[in-house]
Phi, psi and omega in degrees: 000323167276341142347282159301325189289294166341293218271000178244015148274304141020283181301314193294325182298304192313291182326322179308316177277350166276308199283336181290285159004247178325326182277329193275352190289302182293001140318317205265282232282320178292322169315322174289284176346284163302342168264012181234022165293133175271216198217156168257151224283145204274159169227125140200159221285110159217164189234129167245140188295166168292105163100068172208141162303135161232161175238114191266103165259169206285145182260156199277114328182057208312156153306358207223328201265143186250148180253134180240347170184139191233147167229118177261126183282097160200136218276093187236164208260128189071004161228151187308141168272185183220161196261115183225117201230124196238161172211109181303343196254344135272039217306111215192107132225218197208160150204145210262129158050033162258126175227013145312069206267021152286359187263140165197177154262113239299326183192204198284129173299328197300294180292308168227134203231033195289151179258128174262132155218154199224086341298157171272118206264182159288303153025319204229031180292152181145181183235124186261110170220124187239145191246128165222128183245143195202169214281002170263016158134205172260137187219153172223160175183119185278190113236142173247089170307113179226114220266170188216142158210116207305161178265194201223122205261110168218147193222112145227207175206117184305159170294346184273026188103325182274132174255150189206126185259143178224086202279076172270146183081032213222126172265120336307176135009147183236148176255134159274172137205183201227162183209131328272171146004105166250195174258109203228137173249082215224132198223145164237171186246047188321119164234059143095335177235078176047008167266168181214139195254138158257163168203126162230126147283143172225166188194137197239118221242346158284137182272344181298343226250135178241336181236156172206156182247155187235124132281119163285158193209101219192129170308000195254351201150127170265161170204143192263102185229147188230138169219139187277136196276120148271094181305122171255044149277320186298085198290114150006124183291285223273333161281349168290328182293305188297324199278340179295306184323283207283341195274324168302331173286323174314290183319303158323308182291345178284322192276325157324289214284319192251157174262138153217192199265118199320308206300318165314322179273332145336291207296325194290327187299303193322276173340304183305294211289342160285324180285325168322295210308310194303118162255336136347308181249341138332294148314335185281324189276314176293336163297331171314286169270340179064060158253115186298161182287339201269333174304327186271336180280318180252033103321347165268000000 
């Protein structure tokens, strides 16, 4: 009897010790497990101005981990890709169909194994991938390269009047608005290497409006430009100043020739002597025509 009691405590233990066993191996074994889950692989969106460096890296290399090969993949738009590749235990590296030699590697691979490009042209619009292998497996990390090139900003005003902004060459495409608000025409031009010319006309039907602002709007950057406005519906102040002028000298001449009544011949000097007085627009008329003061008393 005691026997049987001994031996199938015997048993109840050993089972104790198997099931302790087996949880702690599948404890350890998920722990490994999980610390060889590779990462999944990265993309990511980036954009550079035109005649800038960019630097694409490589994803990172742990302390534990030994590097055994690194590859960069790249995909440009109308060219073969090409390949730029290192192998540490011959550090050795090779590169397949790059004849890019603004594309290199930022520095020595072995150290750091990041991809250079130096400037950066519209050319290198494309997908960048680089693969790195170590004795804890394989990692990626992409790029989608999208090059920007500011547009080139003019604001002038045509003779009928119509003002006109103009964003050309500039990738992507510039959004216009206007300060203030018109009667507006905005067109675009693609020309042919990813660049697009904008041009918006406007025209302003308040004779009140004297400034007008062109806002550009652009991923490289805003620009702001203001031009004072001629309405060419509109006559020119200074030429209006010369019309005042001449129709008061008409009047002097009337008065010669014809009799009027003093209180009239009053009102008209008085009016000559207030405009004579104005030296703004004196100077604006004699600068104009270059009429001496003495040409002008005898014409009168």
């Amino acid at each position: 009897m005691h026997t049987l009691g001994r031996m199938s405590a015997l048993r109840v233990l050993i089972s104790i010790n198997i099931m302790v066993s087996a949880s702690t191996n599948s404890s350890l074994m998920d722990r490994q497990q999980r610390s060889f889950i590779l990462p999944v692989e990265a993309n990511t969106s980036l954009s550079k101005p035109v005649d800038t460096k960019a630097v694409l890296s490589c994803p990172p290399i742990t302390q534990k981990a030994v590097l055994v090969t690194i590859r960069w993949e790249i995909i440009l738009r109308d060219k073969p890709s090409c390949t730029r590749a290192y192998r540490r235990d011959t550090n050795e590296t090779r590169a397949i169909n790059c004849s890019d030699k603004t594309i290199s590697w930022d520095s020595r691979p072995d150290r750091n194994p990041a991809l250079q490009i130096d400037p950066v042209a519209i050319t290198h619009d494309g997908y960048y991938r680089c693969e790195v292998v170590t004795t804890h497996g394989h990692f990626y990390h992409g790029y989608h390269l999208k090059v920007l090139v500011p547009p080139q900003v003019t604001l002038f005003q045509l003779e009928n009047g119509t003002i006109v902004c103009r964003a050309a060459a500039g990738k992507p495409a510039a959004q216009i608005s206007w300060t203030p608000g018109g009667d507006c025409h905005t067109v675009e031009e693609p020309l042919g290497n990813d660049t697009v010319t904008v041009q918006s006309s406007c025209r302003w039907e308040d004779h009140r409006v004297s400034k007008v602002s062109c806002s550009v709007s652009h991923l490289t950057g805003n620009m702001s430009l203001s031009i004072e406005r001629n309405s060419g519906d509109q006559l020119p102040q200074k030429f209006v100043k010369i019309l005042i002028k001449q129709k008061l000298l008409q009047l002097l001449r009337r008065m010669k020739c014809n009799p009027m009544p003093a209180t009239q011949r009053r009102t008209i000097y008085d009016t000559v002597s207030r405009v004579r007085r104005s030296q703004v627009l004196q100077n604006e008329v004699d600068g104009l025509h270059k009429f001496p003061e003495s040409s002008t008393r005898t014409n009168e």
